[in-house]
N, C-alpha and C positions, 0 to 999 in steps of 0.2 A: 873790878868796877864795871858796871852795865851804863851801855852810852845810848841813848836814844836823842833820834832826829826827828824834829817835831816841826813840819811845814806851818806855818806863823798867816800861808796868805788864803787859809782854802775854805773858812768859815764864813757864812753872812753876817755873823755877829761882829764880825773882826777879830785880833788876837783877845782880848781879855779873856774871854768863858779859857783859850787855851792855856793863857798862863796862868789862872787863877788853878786849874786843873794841875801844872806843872809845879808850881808852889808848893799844893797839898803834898804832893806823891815827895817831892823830896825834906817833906819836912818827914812823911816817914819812911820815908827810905833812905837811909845815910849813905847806901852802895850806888847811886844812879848819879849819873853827870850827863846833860843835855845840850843838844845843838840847838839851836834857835834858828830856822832859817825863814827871812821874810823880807818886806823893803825896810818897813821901822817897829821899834817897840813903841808903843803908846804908852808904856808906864815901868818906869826905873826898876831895876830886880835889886827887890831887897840884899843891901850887905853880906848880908850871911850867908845866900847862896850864890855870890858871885863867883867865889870859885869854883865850882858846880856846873855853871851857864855861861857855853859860849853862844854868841850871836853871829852868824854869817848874815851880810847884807844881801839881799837877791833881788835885781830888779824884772828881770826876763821874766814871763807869763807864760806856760806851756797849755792852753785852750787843750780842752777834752777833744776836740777835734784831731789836734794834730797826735796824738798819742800812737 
């Protein structure tokens, strides 16, 4: 099983365009399980892939500056 971490805070648009993109990819991919990492979800993960998606809460902001 292929696990990908998908930073939730780093779009202008906010999460959705992310997880609308993470949805697709595991409706067809049945091998992928993802991390969610951000401060909030704006919208519930469908049932069926809950066990698929974990969410880590992250509130710390790391500015392109300090990298």
């Amino acid at each position: 099983m292929t696990r990908i971490a998908v930073d939730l805070q780093g779009g202008d648009l906010g999460s959705p365009p992310f997880v609308y993109g993470i949805l697709e990819t595991l409706e067809r991919q049945p091998d992928i399980q993802v991390v969610l990492l951000g401060d909030a979800l704006e919208n519930p993960i469908p049932e069926k892939f809950a066990h698929r998606i974990e969410f880590i809460q992250t509130t710390e902001v790391v500015d392109s500056r300090e990298s």
